[in-house]
N, C-alpha and C positions, 0 to 999 in steps of 0.2 A: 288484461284484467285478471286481476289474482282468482283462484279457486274459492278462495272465503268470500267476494263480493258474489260471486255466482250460485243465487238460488237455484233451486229447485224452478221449474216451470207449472205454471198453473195452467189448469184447463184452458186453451180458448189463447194463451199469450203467445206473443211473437217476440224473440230475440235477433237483431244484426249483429251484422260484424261491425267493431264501429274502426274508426277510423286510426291509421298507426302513428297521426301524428297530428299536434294541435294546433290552432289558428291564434291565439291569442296566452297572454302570460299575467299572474296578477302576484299579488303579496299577501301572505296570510298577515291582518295585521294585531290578532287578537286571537283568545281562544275563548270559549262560554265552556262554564261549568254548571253542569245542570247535577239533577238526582238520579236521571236517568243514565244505565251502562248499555240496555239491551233495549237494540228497536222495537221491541213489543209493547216495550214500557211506556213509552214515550206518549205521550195526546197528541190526538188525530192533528188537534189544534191546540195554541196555547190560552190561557186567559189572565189579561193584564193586571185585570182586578181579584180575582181569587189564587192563583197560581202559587206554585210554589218560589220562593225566592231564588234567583239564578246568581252568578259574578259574573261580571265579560270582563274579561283580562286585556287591556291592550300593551301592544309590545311597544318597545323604544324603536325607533325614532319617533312614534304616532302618536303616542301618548299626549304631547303637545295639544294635536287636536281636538283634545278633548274642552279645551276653556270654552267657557258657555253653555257646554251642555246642563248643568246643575240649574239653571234657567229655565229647564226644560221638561215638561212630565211625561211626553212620551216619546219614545222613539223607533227608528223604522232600523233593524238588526239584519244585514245579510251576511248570510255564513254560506258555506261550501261543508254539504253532505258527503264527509269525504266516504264512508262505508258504505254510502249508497251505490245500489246495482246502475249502471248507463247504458245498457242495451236494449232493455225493449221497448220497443212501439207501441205494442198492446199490452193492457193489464187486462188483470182478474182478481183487483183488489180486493174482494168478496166470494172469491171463490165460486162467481154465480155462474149461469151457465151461458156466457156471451163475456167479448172481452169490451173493453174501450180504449180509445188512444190515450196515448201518455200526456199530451196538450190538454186535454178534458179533465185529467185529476190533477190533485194538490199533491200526488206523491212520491215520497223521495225519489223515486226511481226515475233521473230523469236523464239525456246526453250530458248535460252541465246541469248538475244537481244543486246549484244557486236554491238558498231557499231566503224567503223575510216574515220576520216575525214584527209587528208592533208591541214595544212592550211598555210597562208603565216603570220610568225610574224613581227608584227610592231614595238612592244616596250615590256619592261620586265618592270614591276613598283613593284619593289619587288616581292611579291609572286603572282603577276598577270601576264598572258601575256593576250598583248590587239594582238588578231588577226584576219586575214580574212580567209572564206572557213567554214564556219560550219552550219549545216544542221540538227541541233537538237533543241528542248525546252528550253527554258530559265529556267534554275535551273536543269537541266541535271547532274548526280553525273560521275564525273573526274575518268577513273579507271587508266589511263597508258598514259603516252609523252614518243615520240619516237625521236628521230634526223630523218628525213626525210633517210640519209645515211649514218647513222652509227656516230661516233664521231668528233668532231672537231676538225680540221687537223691542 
């Protein structure tokens, strides 16, 4: 793990060593552009209907994938937290005086920092969708879109 992903430790948190080699492989297959640069900026949580407008970029060959979706108002977004820390067990999200396990919160900080966002789409511009509801960094890597329920009826 690089220097820059490793914060500082908060009262009450536990870091592992994590592991020097990984169980599974996937494909970035998009990126999201948000307004946010700096984790602090970002919402705890996104909101579909107020939010600011996002792009999710999908790359070739995947693009394809996309037919149908414009049928669709909302969708389930999973990305990979690439800036987020993957060692600790315990947080101190709040800095309070007791930690809790990393399973209990919604935050980045996770072993596989998989995260999903529902968001509300607005328009399909080819290999783009322009939507609301996202809670991640601007240049975020695209792992999986969902249909919010299942396919288009």
């Amino acid at each position: 793990m690089t220097n820059a992903l490793r914060d500082e430790l908060r009262p009450f948190e536990t870091a592992v060593t994590v592991p020097d080699r990984f169980d599974a492989q996937l494909w970035f297959i998009g990126r999201i552009h948000t307004p946010w640069t700096l984790r602090g900026d970002c919402p705890r949580r996104g909101d579909p209907d107020q939010g600011p407008v996002c792009r999710v970029e999908v790359f070739e060959p995947w693009a394809e994938g996309l037919r149908g979706v414009d049928g669709r108002d909302r969708l389930q977004l999973l990305y990979w937290m690439d800036r987020a820390r993957r060692d600790l067990v315990l947080q101190n999200p709040n800095f309070g005086n007791r930690a809790t396990g990393t399973f209990a919160l919604r935050s980045p900080v996770r072993p596989n920092p998989v995260a999903s966002s529902v968001v509300r789409l607005l328009a399909v511009e080819g290999p783009v969708l322009v939507v609301r509801g996202l809670d991640c960094l601007d240049g975020t890597p695209l792992i999986d879109i969902k249909a919010e329920f299942g396919a288009v009826p």
